[in-house]
C-alpha positions as CSV (number, residue, x, y, z in Angstrom):
1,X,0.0,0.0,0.0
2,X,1.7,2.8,-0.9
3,X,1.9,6.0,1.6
4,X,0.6,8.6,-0.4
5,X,-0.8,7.3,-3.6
6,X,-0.9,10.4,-6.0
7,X,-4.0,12.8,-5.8
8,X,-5.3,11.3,-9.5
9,X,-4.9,7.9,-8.1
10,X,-8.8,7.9,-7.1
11,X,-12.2,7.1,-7.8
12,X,-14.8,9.1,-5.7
13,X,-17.9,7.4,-4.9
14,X,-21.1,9.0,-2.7
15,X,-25.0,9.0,-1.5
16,X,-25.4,12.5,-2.3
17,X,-25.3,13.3,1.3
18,X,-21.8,12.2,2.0
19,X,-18.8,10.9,-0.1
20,X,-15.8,7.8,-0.1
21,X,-12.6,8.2,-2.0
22,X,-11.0,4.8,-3.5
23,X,-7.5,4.4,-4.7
24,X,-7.0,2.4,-7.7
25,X,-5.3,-0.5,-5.3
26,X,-8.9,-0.6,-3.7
27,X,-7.7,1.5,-0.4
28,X,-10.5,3.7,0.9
29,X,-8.0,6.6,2.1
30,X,-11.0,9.3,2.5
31,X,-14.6,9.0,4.2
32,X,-16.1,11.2,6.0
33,X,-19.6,11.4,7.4
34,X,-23.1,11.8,7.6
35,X,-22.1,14.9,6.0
36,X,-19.2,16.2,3.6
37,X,-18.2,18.4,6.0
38,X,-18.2,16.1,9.0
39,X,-15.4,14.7,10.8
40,X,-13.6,11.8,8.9
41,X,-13.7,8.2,9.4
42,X,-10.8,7.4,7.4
43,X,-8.0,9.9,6.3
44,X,-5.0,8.2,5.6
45,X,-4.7,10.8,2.5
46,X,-3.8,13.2,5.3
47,X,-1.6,11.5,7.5
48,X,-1.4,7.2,6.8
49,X,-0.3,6.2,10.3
50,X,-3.1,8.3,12.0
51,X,-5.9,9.0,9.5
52,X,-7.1,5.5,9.2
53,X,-8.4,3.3,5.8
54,X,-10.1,0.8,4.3
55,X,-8.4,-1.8,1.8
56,X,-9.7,-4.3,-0.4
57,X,-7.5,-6.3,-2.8
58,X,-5.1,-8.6,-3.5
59,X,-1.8,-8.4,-1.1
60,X,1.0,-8.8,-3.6
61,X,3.2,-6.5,-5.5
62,X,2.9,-8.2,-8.7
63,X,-0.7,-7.3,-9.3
64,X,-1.6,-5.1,-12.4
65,X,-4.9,-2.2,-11.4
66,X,-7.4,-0.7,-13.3
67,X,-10.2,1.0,-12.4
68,X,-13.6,2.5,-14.0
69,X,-16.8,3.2,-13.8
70,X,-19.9,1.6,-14.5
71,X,-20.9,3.0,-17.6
72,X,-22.9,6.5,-17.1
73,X,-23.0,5.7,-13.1
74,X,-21.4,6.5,-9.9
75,X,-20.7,2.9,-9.8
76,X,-16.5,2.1,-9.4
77,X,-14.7,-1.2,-10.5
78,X,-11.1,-1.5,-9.6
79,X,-9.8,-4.7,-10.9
80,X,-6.3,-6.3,-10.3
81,X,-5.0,-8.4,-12.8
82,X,-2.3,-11.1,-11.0
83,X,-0.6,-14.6,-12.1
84,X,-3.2,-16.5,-10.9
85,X,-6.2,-14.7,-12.1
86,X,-8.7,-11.4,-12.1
87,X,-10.6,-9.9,-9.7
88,X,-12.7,-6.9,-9.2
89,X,-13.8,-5.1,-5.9
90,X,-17.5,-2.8,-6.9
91,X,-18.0,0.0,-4.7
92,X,-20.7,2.2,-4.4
93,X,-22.9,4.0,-1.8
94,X,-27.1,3.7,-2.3
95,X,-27.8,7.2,-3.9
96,X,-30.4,9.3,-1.3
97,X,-31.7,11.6,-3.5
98,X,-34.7,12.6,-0.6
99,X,-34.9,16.3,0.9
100,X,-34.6,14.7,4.6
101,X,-31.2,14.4,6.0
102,X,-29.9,10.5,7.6
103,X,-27.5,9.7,10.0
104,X,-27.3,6.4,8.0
105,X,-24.8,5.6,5.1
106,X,-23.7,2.7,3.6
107,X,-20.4,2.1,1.6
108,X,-20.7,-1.5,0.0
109,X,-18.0,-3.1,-1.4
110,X,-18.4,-6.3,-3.8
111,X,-15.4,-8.7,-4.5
112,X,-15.7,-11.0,-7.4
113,X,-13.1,-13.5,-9.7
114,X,-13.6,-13.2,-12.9
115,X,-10.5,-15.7,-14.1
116,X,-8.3,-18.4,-11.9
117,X,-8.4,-17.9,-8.5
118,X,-7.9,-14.7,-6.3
119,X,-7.1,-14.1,-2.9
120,X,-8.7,-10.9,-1.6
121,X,-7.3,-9.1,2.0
122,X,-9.3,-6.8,3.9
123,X,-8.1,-4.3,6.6
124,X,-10.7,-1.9,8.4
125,X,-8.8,1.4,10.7
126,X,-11.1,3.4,11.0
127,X,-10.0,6.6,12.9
128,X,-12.7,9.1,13.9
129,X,-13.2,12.3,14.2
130,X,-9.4,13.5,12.2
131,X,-7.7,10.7,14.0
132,X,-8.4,12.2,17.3
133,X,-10.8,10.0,18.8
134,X,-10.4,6.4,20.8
135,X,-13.3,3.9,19.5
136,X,-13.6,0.6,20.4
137,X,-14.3,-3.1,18.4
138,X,-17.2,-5.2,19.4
139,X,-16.3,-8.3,17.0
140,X,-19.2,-11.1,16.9
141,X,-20.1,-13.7,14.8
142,X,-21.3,-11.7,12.0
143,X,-21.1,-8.1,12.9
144,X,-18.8,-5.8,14.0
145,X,-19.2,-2.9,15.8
146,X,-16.5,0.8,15.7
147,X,-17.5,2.8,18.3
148,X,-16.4,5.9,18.9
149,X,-18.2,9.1,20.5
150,X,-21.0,10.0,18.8
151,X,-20.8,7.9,15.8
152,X,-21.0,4.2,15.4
153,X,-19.9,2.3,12.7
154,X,-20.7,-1.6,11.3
155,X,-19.2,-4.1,8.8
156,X,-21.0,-7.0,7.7
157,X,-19.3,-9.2,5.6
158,X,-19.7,-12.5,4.3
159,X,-15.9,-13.3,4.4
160,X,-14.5,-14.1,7.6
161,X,-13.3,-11.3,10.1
162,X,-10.4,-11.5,12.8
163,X,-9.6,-9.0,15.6
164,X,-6.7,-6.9,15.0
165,X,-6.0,-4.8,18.1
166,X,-9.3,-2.5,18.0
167,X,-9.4,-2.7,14.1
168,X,-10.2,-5.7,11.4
169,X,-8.2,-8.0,9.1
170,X,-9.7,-10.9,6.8
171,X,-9.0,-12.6,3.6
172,X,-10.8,-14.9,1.5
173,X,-10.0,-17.0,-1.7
174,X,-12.9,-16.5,-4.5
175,X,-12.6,-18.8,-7.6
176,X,-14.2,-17.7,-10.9
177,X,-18.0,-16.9,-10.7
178,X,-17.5,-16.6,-6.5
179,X,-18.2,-13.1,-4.6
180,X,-18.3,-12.0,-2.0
181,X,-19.1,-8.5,0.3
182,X,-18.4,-6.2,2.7
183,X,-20.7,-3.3,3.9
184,X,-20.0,-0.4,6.3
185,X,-22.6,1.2,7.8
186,X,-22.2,4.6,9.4
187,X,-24.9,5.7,12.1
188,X,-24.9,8.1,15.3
189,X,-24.1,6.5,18.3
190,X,-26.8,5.0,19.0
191,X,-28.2,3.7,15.8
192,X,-29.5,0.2,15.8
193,X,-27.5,-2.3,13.6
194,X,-28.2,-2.8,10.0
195,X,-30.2,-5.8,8.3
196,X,-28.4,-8.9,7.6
197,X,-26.4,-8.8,3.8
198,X,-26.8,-11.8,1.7
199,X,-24.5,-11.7,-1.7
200,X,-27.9,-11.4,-3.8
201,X,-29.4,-8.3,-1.6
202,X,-26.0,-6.6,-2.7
203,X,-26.2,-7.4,-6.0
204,X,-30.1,-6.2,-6.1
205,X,-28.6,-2.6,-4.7
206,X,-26.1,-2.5,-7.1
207,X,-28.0,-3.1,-10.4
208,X,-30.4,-0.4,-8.5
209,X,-28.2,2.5,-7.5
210,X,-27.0,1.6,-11.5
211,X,-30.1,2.2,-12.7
212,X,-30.3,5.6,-10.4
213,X,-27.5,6.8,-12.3
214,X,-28.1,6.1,-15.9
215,X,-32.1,7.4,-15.6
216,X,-30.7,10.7,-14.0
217,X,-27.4,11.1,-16.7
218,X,-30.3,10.0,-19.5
219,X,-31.7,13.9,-18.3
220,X,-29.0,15.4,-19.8
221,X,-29.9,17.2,-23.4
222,X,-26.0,17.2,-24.0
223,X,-25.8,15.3,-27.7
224,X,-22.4,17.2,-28.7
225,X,-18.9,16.0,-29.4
226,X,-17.9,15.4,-26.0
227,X,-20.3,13.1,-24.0
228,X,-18.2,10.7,-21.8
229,X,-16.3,13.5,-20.5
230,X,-19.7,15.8,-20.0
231,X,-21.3,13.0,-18.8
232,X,-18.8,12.1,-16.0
233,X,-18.6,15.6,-15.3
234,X,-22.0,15.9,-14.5
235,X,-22.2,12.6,-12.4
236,X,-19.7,14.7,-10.3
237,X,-21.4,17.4,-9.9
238,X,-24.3,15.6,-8.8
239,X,-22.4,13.2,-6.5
240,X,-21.1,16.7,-4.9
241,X,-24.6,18.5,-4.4
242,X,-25.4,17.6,-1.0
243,X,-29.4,16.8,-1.5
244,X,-31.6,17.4,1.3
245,X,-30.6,21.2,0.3
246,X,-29.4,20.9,-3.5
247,X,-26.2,22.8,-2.0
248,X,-22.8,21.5,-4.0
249,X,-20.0,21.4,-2.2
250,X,-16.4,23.2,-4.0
251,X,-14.5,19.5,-3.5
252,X,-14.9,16.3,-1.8
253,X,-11.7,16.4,0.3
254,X,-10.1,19.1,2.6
255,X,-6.1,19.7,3.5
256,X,-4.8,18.4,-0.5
257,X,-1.7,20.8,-1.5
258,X,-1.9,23.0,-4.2
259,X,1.5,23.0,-3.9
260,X,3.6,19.5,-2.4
261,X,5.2,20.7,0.8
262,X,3.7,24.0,0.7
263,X,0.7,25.6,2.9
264,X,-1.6,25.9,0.6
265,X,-3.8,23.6,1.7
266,X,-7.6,24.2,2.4
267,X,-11.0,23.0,3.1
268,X,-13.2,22.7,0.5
269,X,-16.4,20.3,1.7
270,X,-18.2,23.7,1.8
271,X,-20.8,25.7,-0.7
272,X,-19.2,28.6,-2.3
273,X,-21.9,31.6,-3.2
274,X,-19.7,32.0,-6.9
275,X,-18.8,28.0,-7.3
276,X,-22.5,27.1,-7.0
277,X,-24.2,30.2,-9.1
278,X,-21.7,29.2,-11.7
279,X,-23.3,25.4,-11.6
280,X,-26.7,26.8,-12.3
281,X,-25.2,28.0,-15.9
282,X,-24.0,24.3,-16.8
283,X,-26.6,22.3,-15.0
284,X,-28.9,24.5,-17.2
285,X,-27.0,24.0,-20.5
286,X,-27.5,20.2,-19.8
287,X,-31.1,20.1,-19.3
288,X,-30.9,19.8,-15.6
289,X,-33.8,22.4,-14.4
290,X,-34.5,21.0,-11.0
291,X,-30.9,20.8,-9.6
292,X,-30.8,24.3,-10.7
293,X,-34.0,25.3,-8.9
294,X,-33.1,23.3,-6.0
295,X,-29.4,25.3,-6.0
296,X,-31.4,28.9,-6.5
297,X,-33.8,28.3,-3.6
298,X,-31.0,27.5,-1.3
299,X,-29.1,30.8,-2.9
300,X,-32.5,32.6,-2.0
301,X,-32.9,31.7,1.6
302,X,-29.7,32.6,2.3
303,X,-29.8,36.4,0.8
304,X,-33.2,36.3,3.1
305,X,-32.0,35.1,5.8
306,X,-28.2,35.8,6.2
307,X,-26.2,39.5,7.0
308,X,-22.7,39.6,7.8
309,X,-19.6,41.1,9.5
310,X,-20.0,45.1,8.2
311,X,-23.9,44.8,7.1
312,X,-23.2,42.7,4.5
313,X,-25.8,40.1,3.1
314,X,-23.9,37.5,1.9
315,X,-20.5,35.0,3.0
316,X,-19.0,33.9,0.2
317,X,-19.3,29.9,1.8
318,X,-21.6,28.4,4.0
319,X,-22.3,24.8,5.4
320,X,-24.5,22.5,3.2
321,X,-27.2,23.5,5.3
322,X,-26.6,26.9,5.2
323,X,-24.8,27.1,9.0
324,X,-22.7,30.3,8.1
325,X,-20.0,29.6,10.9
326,X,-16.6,28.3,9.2
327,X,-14.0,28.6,12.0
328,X,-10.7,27.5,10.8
329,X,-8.5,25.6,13.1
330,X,-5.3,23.9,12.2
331,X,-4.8,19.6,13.0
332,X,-1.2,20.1,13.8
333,X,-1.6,15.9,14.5
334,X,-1.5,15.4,10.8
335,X,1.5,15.2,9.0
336,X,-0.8,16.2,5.9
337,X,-0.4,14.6,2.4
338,X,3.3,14.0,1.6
339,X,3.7,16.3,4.5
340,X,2.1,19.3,3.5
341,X,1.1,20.9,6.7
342,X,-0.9,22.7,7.8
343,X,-3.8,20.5,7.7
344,X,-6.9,23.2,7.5
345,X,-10.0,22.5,9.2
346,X,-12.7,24.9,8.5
347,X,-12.6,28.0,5.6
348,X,-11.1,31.8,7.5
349,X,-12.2,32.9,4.2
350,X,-15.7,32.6,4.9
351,X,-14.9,36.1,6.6
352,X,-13.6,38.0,3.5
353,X,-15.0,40.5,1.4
354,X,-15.8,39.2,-2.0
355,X,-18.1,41.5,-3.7
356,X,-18.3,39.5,-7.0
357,X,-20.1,37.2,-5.3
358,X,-23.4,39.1,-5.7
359,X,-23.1,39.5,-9.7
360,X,-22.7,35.6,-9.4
361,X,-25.5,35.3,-7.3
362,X,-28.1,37.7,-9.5
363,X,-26.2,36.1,-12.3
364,X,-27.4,32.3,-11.4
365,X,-30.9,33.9,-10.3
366,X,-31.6,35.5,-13.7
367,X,-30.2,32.4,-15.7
368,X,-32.9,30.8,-16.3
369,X,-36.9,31.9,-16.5
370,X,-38.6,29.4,-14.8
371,X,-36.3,29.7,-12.1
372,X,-36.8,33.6,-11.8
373,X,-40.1,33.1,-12.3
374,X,-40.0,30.5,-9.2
375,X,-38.7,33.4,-6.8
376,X,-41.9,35.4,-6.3
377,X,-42.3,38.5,-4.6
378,X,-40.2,37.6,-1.7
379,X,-37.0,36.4,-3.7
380,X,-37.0,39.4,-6.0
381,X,-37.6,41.8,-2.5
382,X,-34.3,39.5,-1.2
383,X,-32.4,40.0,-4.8
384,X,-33.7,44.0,-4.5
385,X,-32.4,44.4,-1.5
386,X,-29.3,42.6,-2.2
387,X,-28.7,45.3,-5.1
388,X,-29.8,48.4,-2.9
389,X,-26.7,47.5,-0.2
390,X,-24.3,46.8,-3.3
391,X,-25.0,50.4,-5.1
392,X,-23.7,51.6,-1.6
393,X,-20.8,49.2,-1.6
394,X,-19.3,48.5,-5.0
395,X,-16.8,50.5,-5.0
396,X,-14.9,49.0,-1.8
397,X,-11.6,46.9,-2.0
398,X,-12.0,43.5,-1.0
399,X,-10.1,40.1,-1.1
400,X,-11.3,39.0,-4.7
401,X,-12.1,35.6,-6.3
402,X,-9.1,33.6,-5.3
403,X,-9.7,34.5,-1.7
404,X,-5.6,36.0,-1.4
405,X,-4.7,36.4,2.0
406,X,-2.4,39.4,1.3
407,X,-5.2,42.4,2.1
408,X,-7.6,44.0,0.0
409,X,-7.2,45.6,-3.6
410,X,-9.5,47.4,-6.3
411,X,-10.0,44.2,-8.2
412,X,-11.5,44.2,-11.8
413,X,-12.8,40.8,-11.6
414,X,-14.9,41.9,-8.4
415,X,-15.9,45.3,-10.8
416,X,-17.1,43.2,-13.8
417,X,-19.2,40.9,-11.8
418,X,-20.4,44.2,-9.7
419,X,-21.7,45.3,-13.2
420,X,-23.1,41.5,-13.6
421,X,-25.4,42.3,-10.6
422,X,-26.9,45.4,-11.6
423,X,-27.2,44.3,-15.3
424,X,-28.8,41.1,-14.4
425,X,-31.1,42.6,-12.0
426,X,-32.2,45.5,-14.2
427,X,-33.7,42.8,-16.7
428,X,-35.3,40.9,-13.8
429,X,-36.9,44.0,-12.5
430,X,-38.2,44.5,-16.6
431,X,-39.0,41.2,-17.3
432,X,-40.7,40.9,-14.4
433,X,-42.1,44.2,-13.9
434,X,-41.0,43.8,-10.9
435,X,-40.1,47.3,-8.3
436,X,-37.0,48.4,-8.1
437,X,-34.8,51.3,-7.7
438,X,-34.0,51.5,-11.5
439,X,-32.6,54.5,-11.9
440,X,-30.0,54.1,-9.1
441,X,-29.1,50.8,-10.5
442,X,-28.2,52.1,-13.7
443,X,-26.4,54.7,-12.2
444,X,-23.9,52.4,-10.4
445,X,-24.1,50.1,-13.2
446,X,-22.7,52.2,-15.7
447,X,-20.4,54.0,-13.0
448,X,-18.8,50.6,-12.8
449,X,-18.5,49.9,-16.8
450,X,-16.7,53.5,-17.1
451,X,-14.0,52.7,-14.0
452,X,-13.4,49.1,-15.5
453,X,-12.7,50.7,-18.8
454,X,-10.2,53.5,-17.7
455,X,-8.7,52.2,-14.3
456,X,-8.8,48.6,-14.9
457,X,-7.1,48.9,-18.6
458,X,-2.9,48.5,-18.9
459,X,-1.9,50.6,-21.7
460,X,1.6,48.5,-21.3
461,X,0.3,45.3,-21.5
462,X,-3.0,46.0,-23.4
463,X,-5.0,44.2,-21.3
464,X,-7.6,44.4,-18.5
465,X,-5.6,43.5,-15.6
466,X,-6.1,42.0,-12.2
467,X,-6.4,45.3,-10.3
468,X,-6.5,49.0,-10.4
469,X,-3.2,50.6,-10.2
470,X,0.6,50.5,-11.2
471,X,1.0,47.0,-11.2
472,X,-0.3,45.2,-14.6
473,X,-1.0,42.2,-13.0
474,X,-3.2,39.9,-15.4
475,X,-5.8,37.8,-13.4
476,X,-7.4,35.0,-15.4
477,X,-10.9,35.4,-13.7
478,X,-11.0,38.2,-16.3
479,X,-12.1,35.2,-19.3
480,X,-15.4,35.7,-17.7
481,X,-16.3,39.1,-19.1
482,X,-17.4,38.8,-22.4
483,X,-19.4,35.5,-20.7
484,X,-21.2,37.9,-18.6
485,X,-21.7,40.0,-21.7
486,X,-19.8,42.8,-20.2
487,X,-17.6,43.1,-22.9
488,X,-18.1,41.6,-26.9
489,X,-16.2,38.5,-27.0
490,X,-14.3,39.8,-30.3
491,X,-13.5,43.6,-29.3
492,X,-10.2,44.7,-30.2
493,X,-9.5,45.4,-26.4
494,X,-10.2,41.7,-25.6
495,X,-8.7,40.5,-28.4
496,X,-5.3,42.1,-27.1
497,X,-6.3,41.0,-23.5
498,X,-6.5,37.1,-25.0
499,X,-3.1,37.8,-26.5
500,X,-1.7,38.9,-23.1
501,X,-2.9,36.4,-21.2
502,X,-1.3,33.6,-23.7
503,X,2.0,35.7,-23.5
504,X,2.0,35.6,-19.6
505,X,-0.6,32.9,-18.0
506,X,-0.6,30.3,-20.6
507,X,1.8,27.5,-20.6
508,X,1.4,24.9,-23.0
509,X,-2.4,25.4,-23.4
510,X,-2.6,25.6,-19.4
511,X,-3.2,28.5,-17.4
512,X,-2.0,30.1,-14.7
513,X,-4.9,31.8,-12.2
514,X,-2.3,34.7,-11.6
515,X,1.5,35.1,-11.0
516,X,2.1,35.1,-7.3
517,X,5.6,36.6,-7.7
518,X,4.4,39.8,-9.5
519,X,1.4,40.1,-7.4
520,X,2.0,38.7,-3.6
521,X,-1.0,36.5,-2.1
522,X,0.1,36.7,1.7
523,X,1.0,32.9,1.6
524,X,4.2,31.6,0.7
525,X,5.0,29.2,-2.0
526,X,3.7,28.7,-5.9
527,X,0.8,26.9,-7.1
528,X,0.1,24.7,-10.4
529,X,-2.5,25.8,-13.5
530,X,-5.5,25.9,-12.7
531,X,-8.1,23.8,-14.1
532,X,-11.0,25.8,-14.2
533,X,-8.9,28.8,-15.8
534,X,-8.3,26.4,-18.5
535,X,-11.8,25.9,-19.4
536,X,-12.6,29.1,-19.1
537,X,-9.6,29.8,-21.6
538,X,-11.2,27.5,-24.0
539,X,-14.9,29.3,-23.5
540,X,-13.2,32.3,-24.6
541,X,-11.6,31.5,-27.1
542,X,-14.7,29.6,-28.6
543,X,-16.5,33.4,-28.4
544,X,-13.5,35.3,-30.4
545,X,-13.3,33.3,-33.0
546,X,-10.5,31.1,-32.3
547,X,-12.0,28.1,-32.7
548,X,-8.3,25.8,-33.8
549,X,-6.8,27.3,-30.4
550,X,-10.0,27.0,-28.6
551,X,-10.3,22.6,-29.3
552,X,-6.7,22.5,-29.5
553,X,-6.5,23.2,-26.0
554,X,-9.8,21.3,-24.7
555,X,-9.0,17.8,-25.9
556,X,-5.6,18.6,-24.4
557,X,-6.8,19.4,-21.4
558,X,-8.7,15.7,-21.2
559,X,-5.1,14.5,-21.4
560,X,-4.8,15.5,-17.7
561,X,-7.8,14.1,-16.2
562,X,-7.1,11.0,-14.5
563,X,-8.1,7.7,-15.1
564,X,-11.8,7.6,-14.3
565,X,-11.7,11.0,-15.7
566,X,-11.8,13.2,-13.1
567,X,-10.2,16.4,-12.0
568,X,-8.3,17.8,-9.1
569,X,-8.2,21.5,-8.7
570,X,-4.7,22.2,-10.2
571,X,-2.0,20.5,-13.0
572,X,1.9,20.7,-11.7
573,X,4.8,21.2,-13.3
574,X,5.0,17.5,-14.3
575,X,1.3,17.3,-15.4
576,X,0.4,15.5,-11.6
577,X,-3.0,16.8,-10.3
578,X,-3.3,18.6,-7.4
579,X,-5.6,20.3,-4.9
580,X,-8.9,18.9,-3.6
581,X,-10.6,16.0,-5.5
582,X,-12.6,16.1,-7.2
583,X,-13.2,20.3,-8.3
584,X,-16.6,21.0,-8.7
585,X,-15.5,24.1,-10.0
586,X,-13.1,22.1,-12.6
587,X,-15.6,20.0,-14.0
588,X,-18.9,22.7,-14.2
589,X,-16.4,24.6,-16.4
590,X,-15.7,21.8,-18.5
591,X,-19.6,21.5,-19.1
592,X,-19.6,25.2,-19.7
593,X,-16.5,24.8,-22.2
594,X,-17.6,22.2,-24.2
595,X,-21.3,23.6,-24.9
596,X,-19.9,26.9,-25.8
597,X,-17.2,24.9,-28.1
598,X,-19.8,22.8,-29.9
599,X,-22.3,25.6,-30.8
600,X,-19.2,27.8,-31.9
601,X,-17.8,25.0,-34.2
602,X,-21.8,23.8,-35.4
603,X,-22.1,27.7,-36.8
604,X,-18.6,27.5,-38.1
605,X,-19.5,24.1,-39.9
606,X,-23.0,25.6,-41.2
């Protein structure tokens, strides 16, 4: 088993309430639950003698892995090829798609032969709560019981289980056509123990959460060039959106380096205000209107409901269930993957001023018109209001998209999507008929279109740039303006800002969120490309014209998703992913990408 397999090296499996990362050796190195954001059960990604793990497979080193997925499903296969024959471990978690929250979760894992004979080995550490709780192992005849404070946790299996000091060991020899199972159940502490398995109960789940899968990808209206990759990338998205709220959380995992060795690691099990308004886009480009709706609604009751630090009305992250308290808190215990410390527990960010936020928000709100129309009177009073604080308040530095830790600037980005808000919310208000203060709106709204265009333009570079001021910084949140429609995608000015961005934030087709070095974060160290900046890249290229460039780069860009196709958060010098896993982020810009690429290229071929 090796220490710290890389980042890539995983499948990512989940109930839509909670979610299981699988290596391809069939080690379960991150679980936590009921929640996304709750305290882990195994975390060996974040520190292997403390975090605790879950492995399934053949015990030899001259094993060949693979791993996929179930066609169109959440459904994983890792198989090991050895001397004597095949096997395959299937695991998946029952999707929950219902608006009630459980305590409950089950992870089942399926072992089969498929040729000659195979000797599977099983190992169960679990270690709760980060590592930093004691549980102990009630081992019967055909149950065992973790427990731990607060949370108790039970494997079935129809293999047989040994003690290992307070944690489990097994093995079992399966000739072709044999299986066998083992099912973790995760429940509060006092949550009764689970029906008895039988191999064909298992098998009746997995053909069913199958099924789950391919009726809800079958949704999709995608029919373009692209639909394995749009596909997977929208069973991720799903898989992330945390259901009893339709809130998507920014990654699976917390404490994953952006940088090996460095302190850039961070918490993302949360639900960003920008990441999730972004989703609506994509999930509505695929057909997906009631993921959209069920995002919106949660966006909406949290501009009712929430004000922040300085009067503000929105955070930029909450909880899945809206809980706006993030305290962050380092777990100096961890040693962190390939000892990146500090492990990060909680999001300090959540305190920052990010004022593009709000053009995101109005921006998801105003997407679609059955989901404006689905607001009512007392969303558009919440949106109103929402627009009334930021014609007092646009026009205030803040922290900015990437959440820089280095104080606050004029940043363009935060301007455009400023201009997003009161653009967006002046069509509502018309569309609608709805009442507003028009006139004000339009007052900041062009305000803002007149600063961007002298303050946030480099004569130098000729390009919009990251911030106002002497430093011509370029900032690749900036490929969303002509998305937003605040600028034509084939304006000269643009044009030249494309052209400087390639110059100075695109390396072999990749791109760079921002140089560091030229304009200082407050943390130390570098970070890889980043994903989503890539697709974004690609989106606007597609819009100038540039369609060669504009594939060229996208079906590049597949080259560095792993092997189940999925995406971390950042590429690295070497092309190794890295960041939390899986993006969210990543893979809703991918949708966005390739629908914007298709059309482009269906005109260019008409």
């Amino acid at each position: 088993m090796d220490r710290y397999p890389p980042i890539a090296d995983h499948g990512l499996v989940g109930d839509l309430q909670c979610a299981a990362l699988v290596t391809s050796h069939g080690v379960v190195d991150w679980f936590a639950a009921p929640r996304f954001d709750s305290p882990s059960i195994f975390a060996a990604l974040l520190d292997h003698d403390r975090g605790g793990y879950f492995r399934l497979g053949p015990d030899r080193e001259d094993v060949t892995c693979k791993q996929l997925y179930y066609p169109d499903s959440a459904v994983l296969v890792t198989r090991f090829m050895a001397p004597d024959g095949v096997g395959e471990v299937i695991d998946f978690m029952p999707p929950n798609s219902s608006r009630t929250a459980t305590d409950r979760h089950q992870l089942i894992r399926a072992m089969r032969t498929v040729r000659g004979t195979v000797r599977f080995d099983l190992e169960c550490r679990p270690r709760f709560d980060y590592g930093r709780a004691d549980h102990t192992l009630d081992l019967q005849s055909d149950l065992a019981v973790f427990q731990a404070p607060g949370v108790r946790a039970y494997v079935q299996s129809t293999i047989p289980l040994e003690r290992d000091g307070e944690d489990l060991k097994g093995a079992v020899t399966l000739g072709v056509g044999e299986k066998a199972a083992v099912v973790l159940t995760v429940c509060d502490a006092d949550g009764p123990p689970p029906a008895p398995i039988t191999v064909d109960g298992l098998t009746q789940e997995l053909w069913e959460s199958i099924q789950f899968w391919q009726r809800w990808v079958r949704g999709s209206n995608y029919r373009g060039r692209w639909t394995d990759m749009v596909n997977r990338s929208a069973i991720t998205l799903k898989l992330l959106t945390y259901a009893p709220t339709g809130a998507p959380v920014a990654a699976a995992t917390m404490g994953l380096p952006e940088q090996v060795g460095g302190e850039r690691n961070w918490d993302y099990r949360y639900t960003w205000v920008r990441d999730g308004s972004l989703s609506v886009r994509a999930l509505l480009d695929l057909g997906f209107v009631e993921e959209a709706n069920d995002f919106t609604h949660w966006l909406g009751d949290r501009l009712r409901d929430s004000a922040g630090k300085d009067g503000e009305l929105l955070q930029i992250m909450y909880r899945v269930d809206g809980e706006p308290l993030l305290t962050e808190e380092i777990l100096d215990h961890l040693e962190g993957y390939r000892g990146s410390a500090p492990v990060r527990l909680g999001n300090a960010a959540a305190d920052q001023l990010q004022l593009d936020i709000y053009g995101e928000a109005v921006y998801a709100l105003s997407e679609g018109r059955e989901i404006a129309a689905r607001a009512g009177y007392r969303g558009w009073k919440a949106v109103s209001r929402a627009l009334d604080w930021l014609a007092d308040n646009w026009d205030r530095p803040d922290e900015g998209i990437w959440e820089t830790r280095g104080g606050r600037n004029d940043f363009t980005y935060s301007r455009v999507m400023c201009w997003a808000a009161f653009d967006r919310g002046l069509r509502l208000a018309s569309d609608f008929s709805r009442p507003a203060d028009t006139a004000r709106w339009t007052t900041a709204r062009d305000a803002i279109l007149e600063q961007v265009m002298e303050r946030g333009w480099s004569e130098k570079e000729q390009a919009y740039v990251q911030h106002y001021g002497d430093d011509a910084v370029l900032d690749a949140s900036l490929l969303l303006m002509p998305r937003v429609g605040f600028i034509a995608p084939q304006a000269p000015s643009w044009l030249s800002t494309l052209d400087a961005m390639d110059r100075t934030l695109v390396s072999d087709s990749l791109v760079y969120r921002y140089d560091p070095a030229a304009s200082p974060d407050g943390l130390r160290g570098s970070e890889g490309t980043f994903s989503l900046c890539t697709f974004l890249y690609v989106d606007a290229l597609a819009r100038a014209g540039r369609l060669g460039p504009a594939r060229y780069t996208f079906e590049k860009m597949h080259t560095y998703a792993n092997h189940v196709g999925l995406f971390a958060e950042e590429i690295g010098p070497s092309g190794e992913q890295l960041g939390n896993f899986p993006q969210a982020f990543t893979h809703l810009s991918l949708i966005m990408a390739a629908c914007t690429l298709d059309e482009a290229l269906d005109r260019q071929r008409d």
